[in-house]
N, C-alpha and C positions, 0 to 999 in steps of 0.2 A: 752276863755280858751287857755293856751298856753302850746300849744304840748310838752311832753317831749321827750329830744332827748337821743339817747344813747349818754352817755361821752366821750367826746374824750379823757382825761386827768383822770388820778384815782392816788390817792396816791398811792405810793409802799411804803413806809415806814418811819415814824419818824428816825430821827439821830439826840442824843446828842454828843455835843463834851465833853471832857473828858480827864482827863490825865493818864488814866489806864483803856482801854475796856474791858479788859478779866476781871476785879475787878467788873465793875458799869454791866458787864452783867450778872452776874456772882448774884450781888444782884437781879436784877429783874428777871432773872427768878429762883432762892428762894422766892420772892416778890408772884411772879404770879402766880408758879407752873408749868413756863415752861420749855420746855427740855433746855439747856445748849446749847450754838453756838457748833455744832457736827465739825465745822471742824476753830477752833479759829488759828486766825493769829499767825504765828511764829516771828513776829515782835512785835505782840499787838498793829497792828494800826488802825486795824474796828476789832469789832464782831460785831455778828446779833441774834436777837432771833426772834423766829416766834410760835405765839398761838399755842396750837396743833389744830387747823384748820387751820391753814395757811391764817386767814382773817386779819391779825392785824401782818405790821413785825416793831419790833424797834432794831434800829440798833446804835451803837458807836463808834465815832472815838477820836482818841487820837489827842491833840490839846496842842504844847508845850507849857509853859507860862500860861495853862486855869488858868482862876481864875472865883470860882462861882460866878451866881447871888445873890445877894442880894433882899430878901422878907422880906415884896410884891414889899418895893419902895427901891431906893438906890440908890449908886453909879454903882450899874451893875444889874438893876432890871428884872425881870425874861423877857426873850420873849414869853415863853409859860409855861406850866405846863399842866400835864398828870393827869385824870380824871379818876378813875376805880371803876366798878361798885360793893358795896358788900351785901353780906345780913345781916351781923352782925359786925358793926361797933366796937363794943367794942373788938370782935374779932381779927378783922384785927387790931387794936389799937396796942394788944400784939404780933403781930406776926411781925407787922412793926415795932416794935422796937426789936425786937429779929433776926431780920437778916439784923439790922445796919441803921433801917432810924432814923434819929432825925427831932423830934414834932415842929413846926412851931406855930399851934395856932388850938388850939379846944375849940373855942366859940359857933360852930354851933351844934345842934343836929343831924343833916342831913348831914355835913362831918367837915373833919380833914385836919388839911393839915402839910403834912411831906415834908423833904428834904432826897433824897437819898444821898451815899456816896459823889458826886461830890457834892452836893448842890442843885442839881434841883430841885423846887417842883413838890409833887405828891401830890393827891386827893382822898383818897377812899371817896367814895360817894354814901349816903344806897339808895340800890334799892326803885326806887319809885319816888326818888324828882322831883318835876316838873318843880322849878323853883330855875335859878344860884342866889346865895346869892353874893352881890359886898363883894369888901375885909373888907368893915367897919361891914358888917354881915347883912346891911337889905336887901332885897327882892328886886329884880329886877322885877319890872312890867313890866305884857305883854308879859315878853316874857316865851312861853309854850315851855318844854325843854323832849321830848319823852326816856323815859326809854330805850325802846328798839326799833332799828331803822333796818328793813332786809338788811343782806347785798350783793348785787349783787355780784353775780360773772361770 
């Protein structure tokens, strides 16, 4: 068995780049339901938002020149993309399009995949799935993907 060790290293926080922080943060937390950067740059060169438990912070910087990825593949195909957990899909369907994300591709029953204002993709993804679907939509074998995962602090 091998020992687990305390982390030396822990995320402190995702950052998109962007070319308007106070705008793309300004969607996700209407997106999330989270409080708004309390103290937003007077330049608009980072905001940050943080869950209201403070276990999740994502942050924004402005980035002159951004130009979005392109999804899935492309000329500037995604590096990452942002996975949120929900209970009612159809739900979050209407409410992410009502506070400015546009629809990507909803083949799956188990999630959707949107682009926020900059173009990032996001993922609500109904509570429960076990297993990541690749981008063509079949089933990744093997690999068991935990609903909910404790988080140290």
């Amino acid at each position: 068995m091998i020992p687990v060790m305390v982390p030396v290293i822990r995320v402190r926080a995702i950052v998109l780049d962007c070319p308007d922080p106070l705008a793309l943060s300004g969607f996700y937390a209407e997106l999330l339901g989270w409080p708004p950067d309390p103290e937003p740059d007077p330049d608009n060169f980072w905001a940050e938002l943080a869950s209201p438990d403070c276990s999740v912070k994502i942050e924004f910087q402005r980035v002159s020149g951004y130009r979005p990825p392109t999804w899935p593949e492309g000329e500037r195909a995604q590096m990452l993309h942002l996975d949120f957990r929900v209970a009612d899909l159809s739900a979050e369907h209407d409410r992410a399009l009502q506070v400015g994300a546009r629809l990507l591709a909803d083949k799956s029953p188990e999630f959707r995949v949107y682009a926020d204002p900059a173009g990032h993709p996001f993922l609500p993804v109904r509570s429960g799935l076990t297993k990541p679907e690749r981008n063509d939509g079949a089933h990744t074998e093997g690999l068991a993907v935990p609903d909910a995962c404790p988080i140290e602090r």
